[in-house]
Residue frames as a rotation matrix with the C-alpha (Angstrom) as fourth column:
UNK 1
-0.807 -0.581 0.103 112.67
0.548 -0.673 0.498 -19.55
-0.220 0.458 0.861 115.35
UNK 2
0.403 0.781 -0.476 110.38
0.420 -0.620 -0.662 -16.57
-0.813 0.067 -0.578 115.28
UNK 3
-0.768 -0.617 0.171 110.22
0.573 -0.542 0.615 -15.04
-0.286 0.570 0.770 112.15
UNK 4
0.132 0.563 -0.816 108.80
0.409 -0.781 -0.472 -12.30
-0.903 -0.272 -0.333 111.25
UNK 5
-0.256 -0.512 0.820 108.54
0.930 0.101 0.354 -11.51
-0.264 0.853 0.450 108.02
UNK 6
-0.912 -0.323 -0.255 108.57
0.343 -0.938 -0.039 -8.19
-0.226 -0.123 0.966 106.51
UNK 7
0.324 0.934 -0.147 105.11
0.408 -0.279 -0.870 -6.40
-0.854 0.222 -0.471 106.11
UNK 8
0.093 0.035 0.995 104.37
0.985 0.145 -0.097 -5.41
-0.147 0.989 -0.020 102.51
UNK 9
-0.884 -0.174 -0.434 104.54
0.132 -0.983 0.125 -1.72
-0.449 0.053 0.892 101.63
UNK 10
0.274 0.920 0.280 100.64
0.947 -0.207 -0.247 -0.52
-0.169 0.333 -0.928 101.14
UNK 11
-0.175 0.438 0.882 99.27
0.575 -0.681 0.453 2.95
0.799 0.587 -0.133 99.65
UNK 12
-0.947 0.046 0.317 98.24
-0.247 -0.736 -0.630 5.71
0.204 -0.675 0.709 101.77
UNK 13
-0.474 0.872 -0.121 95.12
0.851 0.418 -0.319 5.32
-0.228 -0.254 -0.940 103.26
UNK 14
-0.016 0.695 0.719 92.29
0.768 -0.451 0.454 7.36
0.640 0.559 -0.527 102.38
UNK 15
0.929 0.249 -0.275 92.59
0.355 -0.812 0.464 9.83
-0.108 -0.528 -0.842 105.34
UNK 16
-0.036 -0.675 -0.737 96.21
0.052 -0.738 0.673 10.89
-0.998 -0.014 0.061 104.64
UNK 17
-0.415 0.092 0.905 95.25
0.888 -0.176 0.425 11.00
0.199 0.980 -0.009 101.01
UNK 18
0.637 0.672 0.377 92.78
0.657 -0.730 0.191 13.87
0.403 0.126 -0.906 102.21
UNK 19
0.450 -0.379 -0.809 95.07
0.595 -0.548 0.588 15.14
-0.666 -0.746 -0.021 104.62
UNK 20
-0.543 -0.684 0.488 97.94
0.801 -0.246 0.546 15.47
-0.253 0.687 0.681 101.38
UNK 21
0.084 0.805 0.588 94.61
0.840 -0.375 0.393 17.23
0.536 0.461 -0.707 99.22
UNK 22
0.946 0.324 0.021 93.91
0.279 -0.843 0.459 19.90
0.166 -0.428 -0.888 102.05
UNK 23
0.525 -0.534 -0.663 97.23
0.329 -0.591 0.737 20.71
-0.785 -0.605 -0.135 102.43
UNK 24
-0.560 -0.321 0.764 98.26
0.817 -0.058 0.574 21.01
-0.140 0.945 0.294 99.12
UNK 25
-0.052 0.687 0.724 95.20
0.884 -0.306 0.354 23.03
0.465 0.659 -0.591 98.36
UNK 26
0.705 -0.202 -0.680 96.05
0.276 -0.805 0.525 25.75
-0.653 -0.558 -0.512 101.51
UNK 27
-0.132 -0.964 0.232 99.56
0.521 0.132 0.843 25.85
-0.843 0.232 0.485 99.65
UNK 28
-0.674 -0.072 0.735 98.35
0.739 -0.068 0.671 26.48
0.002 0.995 0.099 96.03
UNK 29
0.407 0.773 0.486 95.56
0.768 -0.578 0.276 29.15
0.494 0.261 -0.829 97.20
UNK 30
0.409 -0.710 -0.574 98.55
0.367 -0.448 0.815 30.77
-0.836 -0.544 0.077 99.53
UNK 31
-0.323 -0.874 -0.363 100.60
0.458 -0.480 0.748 31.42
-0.828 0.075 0.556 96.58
UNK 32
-0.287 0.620 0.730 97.88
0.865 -0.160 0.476 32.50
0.412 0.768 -0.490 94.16
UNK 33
0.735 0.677 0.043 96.81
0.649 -0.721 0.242 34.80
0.194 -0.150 -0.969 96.39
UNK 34
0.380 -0.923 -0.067 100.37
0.478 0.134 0.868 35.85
-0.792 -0.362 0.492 96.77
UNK 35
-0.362 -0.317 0.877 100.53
0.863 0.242 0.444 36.18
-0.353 0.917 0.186 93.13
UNK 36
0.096 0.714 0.694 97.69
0.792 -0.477 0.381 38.27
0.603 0.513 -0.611 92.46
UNK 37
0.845 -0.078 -0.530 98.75
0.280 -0.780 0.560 40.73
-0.457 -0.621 -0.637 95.00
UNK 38
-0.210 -0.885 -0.416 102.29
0.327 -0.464 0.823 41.09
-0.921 0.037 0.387 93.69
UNK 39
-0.553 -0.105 0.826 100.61
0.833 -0.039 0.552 41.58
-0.026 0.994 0.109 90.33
UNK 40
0.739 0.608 0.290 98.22
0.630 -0.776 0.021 44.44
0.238 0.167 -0.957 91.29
UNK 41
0.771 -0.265 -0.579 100.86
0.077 -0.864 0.497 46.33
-0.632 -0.428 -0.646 93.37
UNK 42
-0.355 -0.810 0.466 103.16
0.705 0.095 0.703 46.03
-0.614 0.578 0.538 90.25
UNK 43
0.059 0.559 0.827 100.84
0.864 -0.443 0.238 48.52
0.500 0.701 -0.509 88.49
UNK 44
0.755 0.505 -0.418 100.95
0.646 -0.469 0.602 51.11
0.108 -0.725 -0.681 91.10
UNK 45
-0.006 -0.999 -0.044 104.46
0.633 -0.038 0.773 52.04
-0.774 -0.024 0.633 90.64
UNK 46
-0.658 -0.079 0.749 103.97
0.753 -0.080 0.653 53.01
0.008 0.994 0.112 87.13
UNK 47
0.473 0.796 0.378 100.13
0.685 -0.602 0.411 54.92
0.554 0.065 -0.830 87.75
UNK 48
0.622 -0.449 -0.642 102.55
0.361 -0.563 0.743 56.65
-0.695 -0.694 -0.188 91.12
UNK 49
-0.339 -0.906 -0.254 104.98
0.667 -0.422 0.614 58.14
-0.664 0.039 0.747 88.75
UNK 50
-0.375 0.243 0.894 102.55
0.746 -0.494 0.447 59.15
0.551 0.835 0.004 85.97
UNK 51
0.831 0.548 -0.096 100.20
0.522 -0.708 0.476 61.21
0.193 -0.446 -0.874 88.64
UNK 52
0.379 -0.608 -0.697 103.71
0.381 -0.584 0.717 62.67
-0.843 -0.537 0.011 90.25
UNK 53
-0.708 -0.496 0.502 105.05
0.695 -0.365 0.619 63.73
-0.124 0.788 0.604 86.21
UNK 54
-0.099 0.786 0.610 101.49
0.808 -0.294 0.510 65.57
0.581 0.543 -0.606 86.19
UNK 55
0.801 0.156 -0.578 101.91
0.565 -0.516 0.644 67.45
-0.198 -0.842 -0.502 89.35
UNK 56
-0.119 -0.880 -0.460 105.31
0.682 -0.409 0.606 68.27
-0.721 -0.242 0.649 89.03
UNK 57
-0.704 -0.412 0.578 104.94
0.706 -0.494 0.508 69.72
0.076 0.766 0.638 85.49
UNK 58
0.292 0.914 0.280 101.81
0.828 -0.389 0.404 71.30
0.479 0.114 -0.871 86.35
UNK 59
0.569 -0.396 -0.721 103.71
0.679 -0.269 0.684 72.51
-0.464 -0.878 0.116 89.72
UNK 60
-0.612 -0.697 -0.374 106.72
0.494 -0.706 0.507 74.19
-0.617 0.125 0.777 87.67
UNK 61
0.184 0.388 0.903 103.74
0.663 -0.727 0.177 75.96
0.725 0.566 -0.392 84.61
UNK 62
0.849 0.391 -0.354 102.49
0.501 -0.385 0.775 77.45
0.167 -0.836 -0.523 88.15
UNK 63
0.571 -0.687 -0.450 105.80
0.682 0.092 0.725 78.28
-0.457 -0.721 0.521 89.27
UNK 64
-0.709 -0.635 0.305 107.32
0.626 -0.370 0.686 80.03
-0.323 0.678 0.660 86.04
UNK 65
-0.038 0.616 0.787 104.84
0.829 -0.420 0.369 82.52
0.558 0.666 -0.495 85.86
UNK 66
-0.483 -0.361 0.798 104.77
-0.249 -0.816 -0.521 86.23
0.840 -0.450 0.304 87.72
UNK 67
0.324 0.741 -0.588 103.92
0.883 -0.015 0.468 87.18
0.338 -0.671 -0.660 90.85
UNK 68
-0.830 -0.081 0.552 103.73
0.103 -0.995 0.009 91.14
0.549 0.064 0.833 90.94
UNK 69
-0.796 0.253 -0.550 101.89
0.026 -0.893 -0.449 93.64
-0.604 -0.372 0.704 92.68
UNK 70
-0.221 0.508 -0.832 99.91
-0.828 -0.549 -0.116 94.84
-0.516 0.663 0.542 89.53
UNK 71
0.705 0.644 0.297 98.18
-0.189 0.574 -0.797 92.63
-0.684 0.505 0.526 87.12
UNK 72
-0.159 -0.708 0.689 100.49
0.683 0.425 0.594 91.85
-0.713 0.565 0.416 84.04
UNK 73
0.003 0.129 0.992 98.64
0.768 -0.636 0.080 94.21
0.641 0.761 -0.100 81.42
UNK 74
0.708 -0.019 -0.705 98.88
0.281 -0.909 0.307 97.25
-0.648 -0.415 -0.639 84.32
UNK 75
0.563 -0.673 0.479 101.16
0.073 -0.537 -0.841 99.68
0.823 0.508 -0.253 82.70
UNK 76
0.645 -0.369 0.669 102.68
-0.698 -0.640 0.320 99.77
0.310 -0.673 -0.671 86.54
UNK 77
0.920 -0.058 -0.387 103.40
0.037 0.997 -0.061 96.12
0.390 0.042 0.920 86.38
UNK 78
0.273 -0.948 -0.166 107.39
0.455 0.279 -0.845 96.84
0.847 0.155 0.508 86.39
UNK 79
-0.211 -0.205 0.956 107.25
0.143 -0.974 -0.177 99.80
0.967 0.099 0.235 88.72
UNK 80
0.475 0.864 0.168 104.75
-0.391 0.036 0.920 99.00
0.789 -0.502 0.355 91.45
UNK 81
-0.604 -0.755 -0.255 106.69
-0.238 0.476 -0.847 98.28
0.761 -0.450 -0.467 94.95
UNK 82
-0.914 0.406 -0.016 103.02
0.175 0.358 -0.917 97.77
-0.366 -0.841 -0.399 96.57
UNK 83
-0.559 0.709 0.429 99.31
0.813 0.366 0.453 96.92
0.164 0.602 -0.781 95.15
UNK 84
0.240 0.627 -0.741 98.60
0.536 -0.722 -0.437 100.86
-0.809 -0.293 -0.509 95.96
UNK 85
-0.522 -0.520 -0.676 100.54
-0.360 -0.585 0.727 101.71
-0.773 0.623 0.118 93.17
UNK 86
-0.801 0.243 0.548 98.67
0.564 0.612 0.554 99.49
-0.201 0.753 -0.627 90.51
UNK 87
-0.488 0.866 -0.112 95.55
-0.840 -0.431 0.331 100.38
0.238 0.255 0.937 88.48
UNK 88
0.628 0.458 -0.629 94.74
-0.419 0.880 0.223 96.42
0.656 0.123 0.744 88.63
UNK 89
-0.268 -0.824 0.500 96.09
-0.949 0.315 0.012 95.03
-0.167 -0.471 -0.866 91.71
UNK 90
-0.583 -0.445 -0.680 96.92
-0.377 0.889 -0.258 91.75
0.719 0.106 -0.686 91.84
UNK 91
0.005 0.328 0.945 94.36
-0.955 0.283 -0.093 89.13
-0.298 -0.901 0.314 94.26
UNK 92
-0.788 -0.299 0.538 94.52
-0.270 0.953 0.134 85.70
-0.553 -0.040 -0.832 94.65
UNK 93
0.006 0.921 0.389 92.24
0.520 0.330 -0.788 83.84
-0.854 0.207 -0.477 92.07
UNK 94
-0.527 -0.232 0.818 91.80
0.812 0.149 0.565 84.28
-0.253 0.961 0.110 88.23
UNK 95
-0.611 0.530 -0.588 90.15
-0.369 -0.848 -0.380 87.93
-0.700 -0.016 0.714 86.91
UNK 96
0.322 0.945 0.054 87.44
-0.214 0.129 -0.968 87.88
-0.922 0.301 0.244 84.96
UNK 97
0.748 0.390 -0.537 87.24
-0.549 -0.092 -0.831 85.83
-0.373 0.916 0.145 82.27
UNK 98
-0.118 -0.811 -0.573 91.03
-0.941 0.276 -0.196 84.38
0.317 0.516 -0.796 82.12
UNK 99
0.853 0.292 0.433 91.31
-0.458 0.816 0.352 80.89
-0.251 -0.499 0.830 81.95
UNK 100
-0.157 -0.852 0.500 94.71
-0.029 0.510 0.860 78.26
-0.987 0.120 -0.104 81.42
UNK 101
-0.289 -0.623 0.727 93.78
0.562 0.504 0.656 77.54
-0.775 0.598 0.205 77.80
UNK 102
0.191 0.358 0.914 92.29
0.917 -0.398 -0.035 80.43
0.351 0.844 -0.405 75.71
UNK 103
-0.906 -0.423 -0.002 93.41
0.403 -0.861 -0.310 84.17
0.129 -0.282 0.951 75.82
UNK 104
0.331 -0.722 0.607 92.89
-0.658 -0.638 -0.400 86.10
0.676 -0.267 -0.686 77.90
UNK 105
0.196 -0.455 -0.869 95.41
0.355 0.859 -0.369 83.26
0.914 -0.236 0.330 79.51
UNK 106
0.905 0.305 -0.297 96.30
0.423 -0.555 0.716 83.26
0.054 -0.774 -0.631 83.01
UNK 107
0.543 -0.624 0.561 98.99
0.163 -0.577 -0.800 85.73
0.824 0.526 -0.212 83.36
UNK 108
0.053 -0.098 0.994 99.79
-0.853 -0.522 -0.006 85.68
0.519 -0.847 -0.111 87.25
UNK 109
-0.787 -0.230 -0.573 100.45
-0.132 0.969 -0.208 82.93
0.603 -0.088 -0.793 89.55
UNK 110
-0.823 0.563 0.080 97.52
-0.035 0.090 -0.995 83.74
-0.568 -0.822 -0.054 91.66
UNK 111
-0.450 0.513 -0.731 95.54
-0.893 -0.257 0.369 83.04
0.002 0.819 0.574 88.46
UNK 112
-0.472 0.151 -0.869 95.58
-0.189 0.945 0.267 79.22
0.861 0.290 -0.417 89.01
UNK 113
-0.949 0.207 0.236 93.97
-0.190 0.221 -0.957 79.23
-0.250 -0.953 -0.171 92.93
UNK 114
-0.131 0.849 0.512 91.08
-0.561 0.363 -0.744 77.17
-0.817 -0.385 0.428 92.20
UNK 115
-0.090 -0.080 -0.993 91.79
-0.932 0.359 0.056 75.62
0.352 0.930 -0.107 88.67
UNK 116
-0.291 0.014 0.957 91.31
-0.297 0.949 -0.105 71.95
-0.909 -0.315 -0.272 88.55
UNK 117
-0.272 0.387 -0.881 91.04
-0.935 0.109 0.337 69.47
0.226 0.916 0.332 85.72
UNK 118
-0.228 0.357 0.906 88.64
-0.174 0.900 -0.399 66.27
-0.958 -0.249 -0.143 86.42
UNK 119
0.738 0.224 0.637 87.98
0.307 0.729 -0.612 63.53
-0.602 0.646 0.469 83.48
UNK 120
0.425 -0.620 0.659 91.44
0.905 0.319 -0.283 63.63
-0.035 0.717 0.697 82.13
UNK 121
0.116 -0.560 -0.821 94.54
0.369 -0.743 0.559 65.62
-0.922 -0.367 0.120 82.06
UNK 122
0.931 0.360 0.059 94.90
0.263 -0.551 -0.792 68.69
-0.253 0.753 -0.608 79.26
UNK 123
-0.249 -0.968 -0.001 97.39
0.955 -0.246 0.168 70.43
-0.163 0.041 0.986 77.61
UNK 124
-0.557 0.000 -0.830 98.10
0.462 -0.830 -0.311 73.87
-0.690 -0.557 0.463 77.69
UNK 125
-0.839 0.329 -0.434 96.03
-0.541 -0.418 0.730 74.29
0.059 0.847 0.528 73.80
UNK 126
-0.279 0.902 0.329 92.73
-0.853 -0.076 -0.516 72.39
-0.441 -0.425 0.791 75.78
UNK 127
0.197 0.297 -0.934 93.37
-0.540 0.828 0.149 69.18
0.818 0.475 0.323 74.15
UNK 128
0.883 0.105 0.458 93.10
-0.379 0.735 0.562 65.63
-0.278 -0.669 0.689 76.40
UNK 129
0.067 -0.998 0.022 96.17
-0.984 -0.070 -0.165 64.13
0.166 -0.010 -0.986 76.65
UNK 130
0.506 0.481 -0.716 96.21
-0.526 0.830 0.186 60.75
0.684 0.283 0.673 75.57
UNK 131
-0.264 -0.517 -0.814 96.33
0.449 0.681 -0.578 57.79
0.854 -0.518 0.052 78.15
UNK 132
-0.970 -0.217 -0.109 95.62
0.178 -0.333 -0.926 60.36
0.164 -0.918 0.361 81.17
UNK 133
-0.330 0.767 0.550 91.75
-0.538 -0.631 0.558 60.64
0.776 -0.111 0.621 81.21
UNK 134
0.212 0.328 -0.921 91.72
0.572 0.722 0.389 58.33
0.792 -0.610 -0.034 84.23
UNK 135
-0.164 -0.728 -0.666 93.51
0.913 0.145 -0.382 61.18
0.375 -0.671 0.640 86.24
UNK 136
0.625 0.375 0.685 92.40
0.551 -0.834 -0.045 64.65
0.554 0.405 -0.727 87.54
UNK 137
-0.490 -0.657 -0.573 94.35
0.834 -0.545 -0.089 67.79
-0.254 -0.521 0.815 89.52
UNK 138
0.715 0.677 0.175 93.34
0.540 -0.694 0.476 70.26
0.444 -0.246 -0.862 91.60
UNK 139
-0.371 -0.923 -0.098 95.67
0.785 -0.256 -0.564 73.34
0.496 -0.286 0.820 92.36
UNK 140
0.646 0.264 -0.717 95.25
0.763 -0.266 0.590 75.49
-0.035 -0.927 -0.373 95.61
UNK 141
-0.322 -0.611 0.723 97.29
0.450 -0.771 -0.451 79.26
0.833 0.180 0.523 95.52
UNK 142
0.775 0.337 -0.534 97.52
0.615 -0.209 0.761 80.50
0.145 -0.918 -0.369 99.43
UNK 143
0.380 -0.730 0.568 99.70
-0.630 -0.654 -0.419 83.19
0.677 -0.199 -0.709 101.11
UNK 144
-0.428 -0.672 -0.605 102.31
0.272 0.542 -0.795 81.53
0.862 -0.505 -0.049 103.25
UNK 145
0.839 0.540 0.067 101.52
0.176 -0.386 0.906 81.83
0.515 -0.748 -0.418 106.24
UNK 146
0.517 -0.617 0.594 104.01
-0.584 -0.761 -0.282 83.79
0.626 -0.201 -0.754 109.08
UNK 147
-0.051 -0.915 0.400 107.31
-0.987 0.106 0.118 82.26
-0.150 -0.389 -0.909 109.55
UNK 148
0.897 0.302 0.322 106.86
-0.222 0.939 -0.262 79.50
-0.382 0.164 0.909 107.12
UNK 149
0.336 -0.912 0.236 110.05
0.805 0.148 -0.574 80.75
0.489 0.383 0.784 105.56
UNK 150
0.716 0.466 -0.520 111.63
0.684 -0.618 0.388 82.77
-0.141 -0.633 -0.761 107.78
UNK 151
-0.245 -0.898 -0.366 113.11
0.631 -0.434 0.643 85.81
-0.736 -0.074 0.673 106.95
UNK 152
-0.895 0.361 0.262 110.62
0.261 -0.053 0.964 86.57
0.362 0.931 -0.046 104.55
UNK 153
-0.560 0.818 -0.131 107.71
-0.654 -0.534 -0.536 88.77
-0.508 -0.215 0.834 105.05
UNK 154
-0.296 0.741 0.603 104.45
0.259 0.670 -0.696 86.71
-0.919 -0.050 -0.390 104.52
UNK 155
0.368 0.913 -0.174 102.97
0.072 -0.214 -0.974 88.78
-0.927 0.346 -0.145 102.00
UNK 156
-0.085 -0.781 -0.618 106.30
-0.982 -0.040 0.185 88.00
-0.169 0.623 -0.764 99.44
UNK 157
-0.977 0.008 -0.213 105.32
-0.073 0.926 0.370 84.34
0.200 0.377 -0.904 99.10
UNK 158
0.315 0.945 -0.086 102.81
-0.944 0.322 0.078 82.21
0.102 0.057 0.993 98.04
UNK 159
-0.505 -0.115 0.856 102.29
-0.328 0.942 -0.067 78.42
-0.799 -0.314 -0.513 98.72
UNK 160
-0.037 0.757 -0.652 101.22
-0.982 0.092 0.163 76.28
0.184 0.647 0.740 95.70
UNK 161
-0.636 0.053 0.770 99.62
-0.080 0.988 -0.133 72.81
-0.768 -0.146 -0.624 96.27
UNK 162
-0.259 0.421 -0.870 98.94
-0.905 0.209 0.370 70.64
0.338 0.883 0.327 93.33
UNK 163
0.191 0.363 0.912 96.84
-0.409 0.874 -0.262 67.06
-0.892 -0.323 0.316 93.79
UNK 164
-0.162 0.219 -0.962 96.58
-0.792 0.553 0.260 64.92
0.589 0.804 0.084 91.15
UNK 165
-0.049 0.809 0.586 94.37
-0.561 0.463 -0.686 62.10
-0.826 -0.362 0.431 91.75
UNK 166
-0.267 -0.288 -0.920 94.69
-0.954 0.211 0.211 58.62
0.134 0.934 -0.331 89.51
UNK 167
0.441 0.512 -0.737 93.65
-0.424 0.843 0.332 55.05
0.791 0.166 0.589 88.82
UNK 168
0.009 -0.422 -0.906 93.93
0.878 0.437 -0.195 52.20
0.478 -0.794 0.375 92.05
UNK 169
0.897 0.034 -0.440 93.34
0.396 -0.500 0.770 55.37
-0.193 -0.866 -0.462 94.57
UNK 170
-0.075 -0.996 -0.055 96.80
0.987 -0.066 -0.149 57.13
0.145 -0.065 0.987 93.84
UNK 171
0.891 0.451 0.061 97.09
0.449 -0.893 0.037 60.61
0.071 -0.006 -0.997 95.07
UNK 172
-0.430 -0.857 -0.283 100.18
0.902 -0.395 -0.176 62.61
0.039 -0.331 0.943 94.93
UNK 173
0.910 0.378 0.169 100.20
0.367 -0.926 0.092 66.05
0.192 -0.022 -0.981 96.32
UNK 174
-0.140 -0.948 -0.285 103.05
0.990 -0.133 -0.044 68.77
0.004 -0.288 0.958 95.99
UNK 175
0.975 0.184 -0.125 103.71
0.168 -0.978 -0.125 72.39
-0.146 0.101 -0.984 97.09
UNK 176
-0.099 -0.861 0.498 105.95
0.896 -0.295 -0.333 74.75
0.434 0.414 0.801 95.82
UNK 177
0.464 0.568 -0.680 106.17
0.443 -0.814 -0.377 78.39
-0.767 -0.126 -0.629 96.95
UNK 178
0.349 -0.182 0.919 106.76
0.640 -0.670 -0.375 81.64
0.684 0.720 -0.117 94.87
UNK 179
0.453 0.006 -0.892 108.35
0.839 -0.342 0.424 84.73
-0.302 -0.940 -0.159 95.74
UNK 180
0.833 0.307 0.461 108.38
0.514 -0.736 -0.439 88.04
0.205 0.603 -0.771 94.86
UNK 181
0.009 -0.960 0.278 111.88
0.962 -0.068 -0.264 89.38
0.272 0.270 0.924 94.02
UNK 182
0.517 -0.087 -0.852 112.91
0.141 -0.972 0.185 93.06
-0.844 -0.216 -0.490 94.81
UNK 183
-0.743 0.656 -0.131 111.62
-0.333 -0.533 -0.778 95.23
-0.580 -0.534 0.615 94.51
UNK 184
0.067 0.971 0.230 109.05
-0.426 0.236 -0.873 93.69
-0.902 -0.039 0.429 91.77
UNK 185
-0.713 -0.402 -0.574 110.35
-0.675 0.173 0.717 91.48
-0.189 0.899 -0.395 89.21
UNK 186
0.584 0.802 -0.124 108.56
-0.811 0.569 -0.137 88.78
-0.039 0.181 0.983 87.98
């Protein structure tokens, strides 16, 4: 009679003990690193909506102001159905001296074509706006260019493009245009 008796049940040996170790340890730096990614791009969301709430509102100031022929303080301002009629015509870019937060204010939408605020976003009385000094925005005032909107003569719209620029590399950028009503509302 052959017997065979059962073999004992031993431990792991020392090389699938390491084996266990290194593979565990791939495992637990896999989902750490896993982690720490889903935790940075969880911030981005939040910084991506504040930079787009700055643009946009910045976008409609821009937007809700004239665009005439004539300067605003011309006396032809209302009248003027072309910048020959004006004493002050209207040109892209801010006249002397006007700036967004002290008078003389700008008064024109082609007032804001080079404006930019860097180390933190203002309000419209030059104070910092708390929480936003991480964020800056630069706004751009161009003539359309022919047959961007067609049906519309070129020289009846403008293009605005606002940036804003924000913590973790966010950039949002939006344009809006304007357009000058007939014969010369604002």
């Amino acid at each position: 009679m052959c017997s065979s008796a059962p073999r004992r049940a031993r431990g792991m040996s020392l090389i699938e003990l390491v084996v266990f170790i290194v593979v565990l340890a791939i495992g637990v730096t896999g989902v750490a690193i896993l982690f720490n990614q889903m935790t940075r791009s969880s911030v981005d969301p939040v910084v991506r909506k504040q930079a787009l709430a700055i643009a946009s509102s910045l976008l409609e100031e821009i937007e809700l102001q004239p665009f005439t022929y004539c300067d605003p303080d011309d006396p032809a301002v209302r009248s003027a159905a072309s910048p020959a009629a004006c004493a002050t015509p209207e040109a892209i870019g801010p006249e002397a001296g006007e700036t967004r937060y002290a008078d003389p204010r700008f008064d024109n939408v082609n007032d804001y074509d080079g404006f930019a605020m860097s180390g933190g976003i203002r309000d419209l009385t030059d104070t910092a706006v708390p929480g936003l000094d991480a964020y800056s925005a630069n706004v751009s005032v161009q003539q359309r260019a022919a047959g961007e909107l067609p049906g519309i003569p070129a020289a009846e719209g403008l293009r605005i493009t606002v940036s804003v620029s924000g913590p973790a590399n966010v950039n949002v950028v939006l344009q809006g245009y304007r357009l000058r009503y007939a014969p010369n509302r604002p």
